[in-house]
Structure formats: C-alpha cells, structure tokens
OpenMM code with the backbone's topology and positions (N, CA, C; nanometers):
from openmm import Vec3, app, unit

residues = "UNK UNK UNK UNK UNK UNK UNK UNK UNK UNK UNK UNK UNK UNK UNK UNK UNK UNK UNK UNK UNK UNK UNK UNK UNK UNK UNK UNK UNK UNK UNK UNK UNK UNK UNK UNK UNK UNK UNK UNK UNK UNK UNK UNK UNK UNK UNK UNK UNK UNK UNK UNK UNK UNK UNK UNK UNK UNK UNK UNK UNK UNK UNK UNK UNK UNK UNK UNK UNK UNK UNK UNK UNK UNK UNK UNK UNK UNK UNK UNK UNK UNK UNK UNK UNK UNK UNK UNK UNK UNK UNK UNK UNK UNK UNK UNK UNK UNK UNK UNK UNK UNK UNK UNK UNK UNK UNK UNK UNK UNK UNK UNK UNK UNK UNK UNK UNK UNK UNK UNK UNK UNK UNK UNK UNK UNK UNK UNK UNK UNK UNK UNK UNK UNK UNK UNK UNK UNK UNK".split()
positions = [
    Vec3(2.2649, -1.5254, 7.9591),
    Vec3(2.1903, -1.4012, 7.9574),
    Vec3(2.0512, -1.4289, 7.9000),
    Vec3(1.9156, -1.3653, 7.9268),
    Vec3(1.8106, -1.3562, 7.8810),
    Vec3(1.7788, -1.2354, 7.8748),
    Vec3(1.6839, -1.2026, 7.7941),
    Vec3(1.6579, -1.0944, 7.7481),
    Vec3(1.4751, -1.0743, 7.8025),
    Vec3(1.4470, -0.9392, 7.8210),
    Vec3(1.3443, -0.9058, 7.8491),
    Vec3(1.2363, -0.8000, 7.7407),
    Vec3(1.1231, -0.8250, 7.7692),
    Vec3(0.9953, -0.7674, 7.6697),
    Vec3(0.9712, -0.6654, 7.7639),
    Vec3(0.8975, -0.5594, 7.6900),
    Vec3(0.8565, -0.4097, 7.7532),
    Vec3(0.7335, -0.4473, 7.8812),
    Vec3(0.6779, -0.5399, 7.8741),
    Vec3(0.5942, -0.6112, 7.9590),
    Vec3(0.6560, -0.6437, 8.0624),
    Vec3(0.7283, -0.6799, 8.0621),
    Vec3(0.7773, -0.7751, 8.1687),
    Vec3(0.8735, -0.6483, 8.2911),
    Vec3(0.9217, -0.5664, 8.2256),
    Vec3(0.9650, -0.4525, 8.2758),
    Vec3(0.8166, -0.3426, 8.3302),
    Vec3(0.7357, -0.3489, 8.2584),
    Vec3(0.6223, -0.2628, 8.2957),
    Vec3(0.5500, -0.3077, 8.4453),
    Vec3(0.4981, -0.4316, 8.4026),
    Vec3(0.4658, -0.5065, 8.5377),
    Vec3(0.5296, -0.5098, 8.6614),
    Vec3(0.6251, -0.5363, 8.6293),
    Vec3(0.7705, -0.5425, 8.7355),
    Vec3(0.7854, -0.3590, 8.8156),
    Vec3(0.7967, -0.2536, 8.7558),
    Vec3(0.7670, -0.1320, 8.7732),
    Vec3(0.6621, -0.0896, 8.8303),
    Vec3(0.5094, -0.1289, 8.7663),
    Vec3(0.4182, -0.0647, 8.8148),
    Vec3(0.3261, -0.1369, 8.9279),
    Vec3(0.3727, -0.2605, 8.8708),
    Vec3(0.2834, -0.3207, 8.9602),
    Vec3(0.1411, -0.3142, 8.9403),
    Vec3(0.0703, -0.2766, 8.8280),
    Vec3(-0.0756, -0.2779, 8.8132),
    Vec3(-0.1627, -0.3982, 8.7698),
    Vec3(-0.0481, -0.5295, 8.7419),
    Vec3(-0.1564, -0.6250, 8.7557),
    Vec3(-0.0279, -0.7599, 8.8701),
    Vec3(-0.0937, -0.7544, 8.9657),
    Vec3(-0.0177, -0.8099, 9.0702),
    Vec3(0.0546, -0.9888, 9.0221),
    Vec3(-0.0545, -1.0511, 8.9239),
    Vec3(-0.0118, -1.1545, 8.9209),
    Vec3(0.1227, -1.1645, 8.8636),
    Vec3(0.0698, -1.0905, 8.6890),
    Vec3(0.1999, -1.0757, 8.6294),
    Vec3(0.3171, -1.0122, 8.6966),
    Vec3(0.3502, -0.9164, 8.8058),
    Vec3(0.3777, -0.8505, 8.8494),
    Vec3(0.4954, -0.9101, 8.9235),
    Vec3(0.4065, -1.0078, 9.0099),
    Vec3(0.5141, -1.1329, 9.0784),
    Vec3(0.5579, -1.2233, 8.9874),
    Vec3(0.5294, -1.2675, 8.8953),
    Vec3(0.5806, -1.3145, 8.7705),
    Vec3(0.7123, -1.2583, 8.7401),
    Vec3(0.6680, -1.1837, 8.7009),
    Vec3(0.8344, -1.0576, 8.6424),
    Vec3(0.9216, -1.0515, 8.7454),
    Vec3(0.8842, -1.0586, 8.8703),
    Vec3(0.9604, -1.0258, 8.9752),
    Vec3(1.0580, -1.1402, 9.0079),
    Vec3(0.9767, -1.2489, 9.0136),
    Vec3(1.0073, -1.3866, 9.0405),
    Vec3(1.1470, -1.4222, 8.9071),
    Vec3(1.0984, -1.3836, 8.8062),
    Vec3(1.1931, -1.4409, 8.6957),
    Vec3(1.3568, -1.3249, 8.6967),
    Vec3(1.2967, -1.1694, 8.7200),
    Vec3(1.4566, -1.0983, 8.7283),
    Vec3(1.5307, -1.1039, 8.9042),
    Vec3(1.4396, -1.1718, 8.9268),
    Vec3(1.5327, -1.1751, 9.1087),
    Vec3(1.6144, -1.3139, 9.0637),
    Vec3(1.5879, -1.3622, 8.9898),
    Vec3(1.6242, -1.5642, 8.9409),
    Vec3(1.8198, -1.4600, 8.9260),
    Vec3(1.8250, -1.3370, 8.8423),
    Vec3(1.9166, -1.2923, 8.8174),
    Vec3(1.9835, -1.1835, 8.8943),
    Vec3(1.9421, -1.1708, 9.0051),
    Vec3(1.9863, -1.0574, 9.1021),
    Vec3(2.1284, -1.0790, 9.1755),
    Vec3(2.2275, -1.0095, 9.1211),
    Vec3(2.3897, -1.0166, 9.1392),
    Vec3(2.4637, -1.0715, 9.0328),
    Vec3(2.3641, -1.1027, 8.9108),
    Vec3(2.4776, -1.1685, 8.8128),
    Vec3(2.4940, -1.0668, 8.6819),
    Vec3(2.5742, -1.0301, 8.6900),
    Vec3(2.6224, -0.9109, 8.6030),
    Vec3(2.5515, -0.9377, 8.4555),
    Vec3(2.5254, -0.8101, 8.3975),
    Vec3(2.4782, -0.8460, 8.2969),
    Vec3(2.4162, -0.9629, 8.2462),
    Vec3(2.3042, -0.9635, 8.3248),
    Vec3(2.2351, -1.1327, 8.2784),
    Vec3(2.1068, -1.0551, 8.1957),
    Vec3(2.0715, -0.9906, 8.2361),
    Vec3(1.9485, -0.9719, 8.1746),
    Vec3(1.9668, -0.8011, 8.0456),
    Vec3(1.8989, -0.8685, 7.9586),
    Vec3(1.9370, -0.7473, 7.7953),
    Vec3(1.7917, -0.6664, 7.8146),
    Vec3(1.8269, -0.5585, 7.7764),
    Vec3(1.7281, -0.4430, 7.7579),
    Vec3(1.7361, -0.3727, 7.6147),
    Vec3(1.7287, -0.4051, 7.5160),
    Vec3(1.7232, -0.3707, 7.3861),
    Vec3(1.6866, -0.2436, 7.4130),
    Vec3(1.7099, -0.1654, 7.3210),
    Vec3(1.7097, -0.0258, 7.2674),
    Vec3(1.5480, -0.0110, 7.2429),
    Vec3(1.5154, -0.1109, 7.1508),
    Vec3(1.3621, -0.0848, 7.1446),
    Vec3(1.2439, -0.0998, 7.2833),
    Vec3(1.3085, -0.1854, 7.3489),
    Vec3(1.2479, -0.2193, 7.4595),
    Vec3(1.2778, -0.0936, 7.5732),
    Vec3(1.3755, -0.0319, 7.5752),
    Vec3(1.4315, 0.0610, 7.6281),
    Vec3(1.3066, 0.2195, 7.6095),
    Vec3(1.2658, 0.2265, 7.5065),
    Vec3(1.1790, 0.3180, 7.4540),
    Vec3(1.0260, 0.2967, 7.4509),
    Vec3(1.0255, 0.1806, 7.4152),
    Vec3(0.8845, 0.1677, 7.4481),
    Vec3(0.8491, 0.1682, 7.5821),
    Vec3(0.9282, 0.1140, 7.6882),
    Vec3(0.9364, 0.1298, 7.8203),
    Vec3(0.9126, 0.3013, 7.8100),
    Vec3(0.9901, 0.3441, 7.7974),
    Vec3(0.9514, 0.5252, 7.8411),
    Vec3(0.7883, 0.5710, 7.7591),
    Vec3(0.7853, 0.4898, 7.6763),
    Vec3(0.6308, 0.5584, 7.6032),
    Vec3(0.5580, 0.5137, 7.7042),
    Vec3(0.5573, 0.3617, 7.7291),
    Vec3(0.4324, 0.3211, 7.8069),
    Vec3(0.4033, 0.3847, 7.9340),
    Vec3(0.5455, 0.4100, 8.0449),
    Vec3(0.5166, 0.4989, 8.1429),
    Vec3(0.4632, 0.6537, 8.1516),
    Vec3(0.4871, 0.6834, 8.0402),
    Vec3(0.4399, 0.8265, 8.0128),
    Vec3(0.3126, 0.8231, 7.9805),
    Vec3(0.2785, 0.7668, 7.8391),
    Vec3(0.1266, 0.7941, 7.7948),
    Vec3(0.0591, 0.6885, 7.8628),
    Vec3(0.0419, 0.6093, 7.9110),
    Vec3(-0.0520, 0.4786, 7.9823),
    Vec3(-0.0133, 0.5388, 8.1212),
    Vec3(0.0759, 0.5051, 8.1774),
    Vec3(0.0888, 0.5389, 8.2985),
    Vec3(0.0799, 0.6801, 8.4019),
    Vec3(0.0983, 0.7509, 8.2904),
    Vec3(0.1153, 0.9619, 8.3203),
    Vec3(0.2389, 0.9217, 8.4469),
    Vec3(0.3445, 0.9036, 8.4028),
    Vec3(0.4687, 0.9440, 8.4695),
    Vec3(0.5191, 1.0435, 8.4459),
    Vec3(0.5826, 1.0986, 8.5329),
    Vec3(0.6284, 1.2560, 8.5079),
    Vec3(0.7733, 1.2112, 8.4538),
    Vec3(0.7946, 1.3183, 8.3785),
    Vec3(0.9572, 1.2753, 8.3183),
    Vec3(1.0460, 1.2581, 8.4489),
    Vec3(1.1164, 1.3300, 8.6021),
    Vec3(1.1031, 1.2851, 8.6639),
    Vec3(1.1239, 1.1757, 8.7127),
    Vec3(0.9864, 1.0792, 8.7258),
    Vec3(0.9741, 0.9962, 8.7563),
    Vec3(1.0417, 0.9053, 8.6720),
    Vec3(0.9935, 0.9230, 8.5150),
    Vec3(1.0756, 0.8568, 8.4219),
    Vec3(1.2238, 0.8536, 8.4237),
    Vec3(1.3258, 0.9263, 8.4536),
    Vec3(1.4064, 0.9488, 8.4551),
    Vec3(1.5029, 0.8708, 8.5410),
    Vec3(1.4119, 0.8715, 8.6855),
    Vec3(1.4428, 0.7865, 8.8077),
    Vec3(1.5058, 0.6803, 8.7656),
    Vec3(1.3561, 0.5946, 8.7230),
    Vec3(1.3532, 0.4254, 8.7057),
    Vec3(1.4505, 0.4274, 8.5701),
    Vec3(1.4930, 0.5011, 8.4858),
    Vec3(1.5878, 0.4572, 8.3538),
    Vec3(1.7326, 0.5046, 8.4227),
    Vec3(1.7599, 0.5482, 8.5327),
    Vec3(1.8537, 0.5925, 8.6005),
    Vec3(1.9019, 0.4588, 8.6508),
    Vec3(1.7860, 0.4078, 8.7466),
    Vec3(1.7892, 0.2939, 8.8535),
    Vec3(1.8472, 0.1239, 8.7257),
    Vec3(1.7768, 0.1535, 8.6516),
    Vec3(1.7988, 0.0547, 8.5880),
    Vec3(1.9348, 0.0590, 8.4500),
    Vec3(1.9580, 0.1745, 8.4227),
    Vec3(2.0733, 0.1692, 8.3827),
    Vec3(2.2272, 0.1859, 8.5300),
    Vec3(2.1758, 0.2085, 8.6164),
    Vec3(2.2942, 0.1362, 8.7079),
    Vec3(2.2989, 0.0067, 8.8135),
    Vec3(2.1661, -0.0512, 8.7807),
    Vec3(2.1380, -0.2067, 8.8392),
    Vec3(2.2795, -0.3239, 8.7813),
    Vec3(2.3477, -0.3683, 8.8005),
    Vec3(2.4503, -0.4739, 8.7211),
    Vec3(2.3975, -0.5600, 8.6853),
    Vec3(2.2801, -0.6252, 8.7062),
    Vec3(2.2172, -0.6934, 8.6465),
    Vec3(2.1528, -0.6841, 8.4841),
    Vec3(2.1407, -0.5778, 8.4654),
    Vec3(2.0956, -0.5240, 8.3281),
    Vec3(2.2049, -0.4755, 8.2023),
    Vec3(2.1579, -0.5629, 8.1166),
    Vec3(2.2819, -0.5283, 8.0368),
    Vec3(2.2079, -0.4672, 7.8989),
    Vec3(2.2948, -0.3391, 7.8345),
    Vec3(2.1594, -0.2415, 7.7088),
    Vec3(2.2697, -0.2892, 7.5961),
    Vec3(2.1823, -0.2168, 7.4819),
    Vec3(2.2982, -0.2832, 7.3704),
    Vec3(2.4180, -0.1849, 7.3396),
    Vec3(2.4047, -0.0489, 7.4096),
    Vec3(2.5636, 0.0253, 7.4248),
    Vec3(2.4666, 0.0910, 7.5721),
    Vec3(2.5467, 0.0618, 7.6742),
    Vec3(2.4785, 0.1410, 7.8015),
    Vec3(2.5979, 0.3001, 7.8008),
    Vec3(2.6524, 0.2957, 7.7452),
    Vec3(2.6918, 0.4617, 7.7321),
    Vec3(2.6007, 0.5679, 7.6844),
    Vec3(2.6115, 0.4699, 7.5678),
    Vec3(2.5030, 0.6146, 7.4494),
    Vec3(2.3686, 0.5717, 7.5550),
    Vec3(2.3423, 0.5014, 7.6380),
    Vec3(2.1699, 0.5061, 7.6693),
    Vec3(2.1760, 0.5720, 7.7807),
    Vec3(2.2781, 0.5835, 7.8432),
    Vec3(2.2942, 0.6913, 7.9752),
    Vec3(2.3225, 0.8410, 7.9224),
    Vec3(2.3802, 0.8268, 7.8429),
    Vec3(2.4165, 0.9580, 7.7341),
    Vec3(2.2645, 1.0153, 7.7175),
    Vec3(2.1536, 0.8996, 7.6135),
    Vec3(2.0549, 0.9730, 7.6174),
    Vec3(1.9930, 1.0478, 7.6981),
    Vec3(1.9582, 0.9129, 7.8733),
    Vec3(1.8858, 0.9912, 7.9559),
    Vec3(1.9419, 1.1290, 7.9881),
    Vec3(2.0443, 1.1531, 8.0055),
    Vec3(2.1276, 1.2842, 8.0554),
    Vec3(2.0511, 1.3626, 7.9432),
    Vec3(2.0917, 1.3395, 7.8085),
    Vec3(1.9998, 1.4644, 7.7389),
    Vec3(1.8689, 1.5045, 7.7217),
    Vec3(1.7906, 1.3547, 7.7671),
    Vec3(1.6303, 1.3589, 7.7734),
    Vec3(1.5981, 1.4772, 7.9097),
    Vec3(1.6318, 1.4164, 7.9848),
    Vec3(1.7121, 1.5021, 8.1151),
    Vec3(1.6938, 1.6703, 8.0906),
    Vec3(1.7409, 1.7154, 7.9876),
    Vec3(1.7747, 1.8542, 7.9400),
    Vec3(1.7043, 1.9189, 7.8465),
    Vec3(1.6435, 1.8526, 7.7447),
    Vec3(1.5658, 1.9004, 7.6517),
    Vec3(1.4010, 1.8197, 7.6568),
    Vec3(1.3244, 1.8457, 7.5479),
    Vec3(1.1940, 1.8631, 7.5536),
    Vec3(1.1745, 1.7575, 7.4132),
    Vec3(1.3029, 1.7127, 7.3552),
    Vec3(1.3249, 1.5778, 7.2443),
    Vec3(1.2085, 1.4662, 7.3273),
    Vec3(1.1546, 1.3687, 7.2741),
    Vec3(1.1477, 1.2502, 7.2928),
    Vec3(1.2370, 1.1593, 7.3231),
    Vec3(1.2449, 1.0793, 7.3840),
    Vec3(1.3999, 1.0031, 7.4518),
    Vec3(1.3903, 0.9416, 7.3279),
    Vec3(1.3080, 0.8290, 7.2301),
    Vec3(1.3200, 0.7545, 7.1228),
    Vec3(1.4222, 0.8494, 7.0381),
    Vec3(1.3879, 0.9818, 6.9730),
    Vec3(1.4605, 1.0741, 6.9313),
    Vec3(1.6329, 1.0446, 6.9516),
    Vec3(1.6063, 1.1299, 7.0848),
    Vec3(1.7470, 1.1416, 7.1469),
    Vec3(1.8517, 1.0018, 7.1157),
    Vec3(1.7817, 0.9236, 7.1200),
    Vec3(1.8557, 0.7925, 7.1195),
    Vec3(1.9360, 0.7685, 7.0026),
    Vec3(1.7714, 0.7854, 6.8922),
    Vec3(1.8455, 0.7348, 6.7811),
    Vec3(1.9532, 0.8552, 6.6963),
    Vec3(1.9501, 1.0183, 6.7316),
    Vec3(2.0171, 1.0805, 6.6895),
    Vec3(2.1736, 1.0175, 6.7922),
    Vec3(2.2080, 0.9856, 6.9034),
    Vec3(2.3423, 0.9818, 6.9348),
    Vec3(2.3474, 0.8221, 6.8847),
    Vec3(2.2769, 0.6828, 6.8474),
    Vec3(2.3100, 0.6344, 6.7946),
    Vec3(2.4047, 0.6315, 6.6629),
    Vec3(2.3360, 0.7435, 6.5757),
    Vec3(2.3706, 0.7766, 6.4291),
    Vec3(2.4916, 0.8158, 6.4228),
    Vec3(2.5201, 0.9665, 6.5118),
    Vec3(2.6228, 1.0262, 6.5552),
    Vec3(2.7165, 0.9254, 6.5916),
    Vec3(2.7171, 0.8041, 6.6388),
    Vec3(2.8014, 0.7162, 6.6996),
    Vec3(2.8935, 0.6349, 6.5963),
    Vec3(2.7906, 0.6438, 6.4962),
    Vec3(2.7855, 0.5156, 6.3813),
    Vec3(2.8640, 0.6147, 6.2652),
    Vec3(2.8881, 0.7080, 6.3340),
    Vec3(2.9711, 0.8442, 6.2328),
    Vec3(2.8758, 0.8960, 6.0990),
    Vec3(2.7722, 0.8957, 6.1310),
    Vec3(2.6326, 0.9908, 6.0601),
    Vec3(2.6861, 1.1527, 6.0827),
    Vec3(2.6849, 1.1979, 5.9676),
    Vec3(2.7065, 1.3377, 6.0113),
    Vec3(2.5709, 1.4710, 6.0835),
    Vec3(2.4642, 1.3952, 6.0652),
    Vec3(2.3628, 1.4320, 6.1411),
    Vec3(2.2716, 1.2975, 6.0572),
    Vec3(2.0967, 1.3603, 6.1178),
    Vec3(2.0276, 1.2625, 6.1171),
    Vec3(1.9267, 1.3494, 6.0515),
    Vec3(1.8804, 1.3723, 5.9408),
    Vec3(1.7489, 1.4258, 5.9020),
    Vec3(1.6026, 1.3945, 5.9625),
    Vec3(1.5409, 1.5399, 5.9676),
    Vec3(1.4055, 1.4307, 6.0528),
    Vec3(1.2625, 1.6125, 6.0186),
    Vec3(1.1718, 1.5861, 5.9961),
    Vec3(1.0819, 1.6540, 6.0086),
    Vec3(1.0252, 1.7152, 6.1472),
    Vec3(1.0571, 1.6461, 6.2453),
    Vec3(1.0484, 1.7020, 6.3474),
    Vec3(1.1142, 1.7970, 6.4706),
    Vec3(1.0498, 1.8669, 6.4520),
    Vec3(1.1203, 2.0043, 6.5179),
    Vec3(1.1658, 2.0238, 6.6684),
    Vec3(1.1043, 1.9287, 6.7764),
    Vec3(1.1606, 1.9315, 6.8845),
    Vec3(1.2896, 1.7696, 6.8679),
    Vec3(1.2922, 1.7398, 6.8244),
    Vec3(1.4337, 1.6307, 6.8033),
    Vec3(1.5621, 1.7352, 6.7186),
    Vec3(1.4922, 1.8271, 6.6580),
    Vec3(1.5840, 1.8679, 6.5585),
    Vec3(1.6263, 2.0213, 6.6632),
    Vec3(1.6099, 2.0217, 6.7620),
    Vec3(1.6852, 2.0847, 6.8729),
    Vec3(1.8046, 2.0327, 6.9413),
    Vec3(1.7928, 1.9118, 6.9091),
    Vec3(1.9118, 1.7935, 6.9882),
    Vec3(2.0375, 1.8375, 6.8254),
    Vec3(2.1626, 1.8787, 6.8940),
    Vec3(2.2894, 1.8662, 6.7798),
    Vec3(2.2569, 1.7418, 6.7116),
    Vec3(2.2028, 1.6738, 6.7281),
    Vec3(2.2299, 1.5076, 6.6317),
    Vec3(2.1165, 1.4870, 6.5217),
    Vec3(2.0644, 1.6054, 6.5260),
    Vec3(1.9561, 1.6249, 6.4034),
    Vec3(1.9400, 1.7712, 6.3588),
    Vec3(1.9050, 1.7679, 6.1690),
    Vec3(1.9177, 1.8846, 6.1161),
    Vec3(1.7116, 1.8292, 6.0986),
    Vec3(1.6632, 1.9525, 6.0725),
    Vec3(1.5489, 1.9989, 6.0429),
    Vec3(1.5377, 1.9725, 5.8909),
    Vec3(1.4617, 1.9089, 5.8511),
    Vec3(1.4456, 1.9341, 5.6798),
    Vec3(1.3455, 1.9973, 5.6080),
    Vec3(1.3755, 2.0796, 5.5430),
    Vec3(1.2449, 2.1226, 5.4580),
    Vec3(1.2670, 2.1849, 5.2740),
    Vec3(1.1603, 2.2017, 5.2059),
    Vec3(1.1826, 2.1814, 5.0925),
    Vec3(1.2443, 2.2980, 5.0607),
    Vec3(1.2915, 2.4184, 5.1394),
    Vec3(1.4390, 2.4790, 5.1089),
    Vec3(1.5772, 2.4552, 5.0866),
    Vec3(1.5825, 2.3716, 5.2233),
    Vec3(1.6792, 2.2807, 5.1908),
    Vec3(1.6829, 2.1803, 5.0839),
    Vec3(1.5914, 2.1109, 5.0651),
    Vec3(1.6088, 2.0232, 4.9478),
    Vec3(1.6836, 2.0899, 4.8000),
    Vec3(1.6045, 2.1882, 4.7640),
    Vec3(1.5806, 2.2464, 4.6712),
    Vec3(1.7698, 2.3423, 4.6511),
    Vec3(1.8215, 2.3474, 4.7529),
    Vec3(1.9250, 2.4281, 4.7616),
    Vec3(2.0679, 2.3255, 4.6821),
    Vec3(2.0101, 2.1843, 4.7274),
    Vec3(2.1013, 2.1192, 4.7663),
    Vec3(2.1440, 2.0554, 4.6205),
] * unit.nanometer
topology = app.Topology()
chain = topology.addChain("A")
for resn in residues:
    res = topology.addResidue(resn, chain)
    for name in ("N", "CA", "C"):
        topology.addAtom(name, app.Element.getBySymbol(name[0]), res)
C-alpha cells in the first residue's frame, strides 16, 4: 500500500497543472484494481474538501460527487471508510464543515459523549454540544 498527499489527489481531480496532473495519474493507475492499495488519511481527506471549495469554488455538489467516487473506488483505502462515508452523508445534509462532521462522529466512535466546540454550525451536528460561559459556570 502507498499512501497519498492532498496534492497529488488535487492534480489528479482538477487537472490545473497538466504536468503534475499526468504525474498523479500515472502513479494511481500503477494501482488500478488492487484493492486497497492506496491510503487517504483523514487529514488528507479534508484538506482535499477545503482545497476544492475555497481554491477551486466547487459546489458542495460537486464536492460530494468526487468524495462519493472516491470513497467507492477499491482502490482507495481511508483510515475507517464507514465513519468517512457516514460523514459525507451528513455533510450531504447539514451546513457543518465536513472537517467538523468528521471529527464529531470520530469522537462519538471513540465513545466521547459529545465533542465541545465554540462553533455554532458544527454544534448543529448531534456529535457536538455548543459551549459557553453559562455552561461553564453551571457546571
């Protein structure tokens, strides 16, 4: 198995600089039919969705597609492909950040009884409580 950088997936996707482009292409076709050969880390998994969104202006959508396509390629192997299909389905549904989404059903997974967080559209997802100095103060 080898593992891949957010680059190498970007290029490969967008195609905006042709050399690298066939590069990336050239090295995950080397793995095309062999099950789980190639790793997609969690972090790599997310930064992938930032870069298509804010650099690229992909529509969620669109985003959605290619994390669809590539979480059912057999070639690609994530570090739990449940919870990362789990996420897209909820990115899918709410207005969370997929990074969010992730790491609240990570936590949840890891038997976290929620996930504290200051931010208010993650803290719409069940896998995060909202914090503020009411709560603190109660507690």
């Amino acid at each position: 198995m080898i593992a891949v950088d957010t680059n190498i997936l970007v290029r490969y996707i967008t195609n905006d600089d042709q050399e690298q482009a066939i590069l990336a292409a050239n090295l995950l076709d080397k793995y095309t039919g062999q099950e789980k050969s190639i790793l997609i880390n969690n972090i790599v998994l997310c930064e992938l969705i930032w870069v298509l969104d804010r650099w690229y202006k992909y529509k969620k959508a669109e985003i959605i597609k290619t994390l669809k396509l590539l979480l059912s390629s057999i070639e690609f192997e994530f570090e739990n492909h449940e919870l990362a299909f789990l996420a897209v389905f909820k990115y899918e549904t709410t207005d969370a950040d997929f990074s969010d989404i992730l790491i609240g059903i990570i936590n949840s997974n890891l038997a976290c009884l929620t996930t504290y967080s200051f931010d208010k559209k993650a803290c719409r997802t069940k896998d995060f409580t909202l914090i503020n100095a009411w709560k603190i103060r109660k507690t």
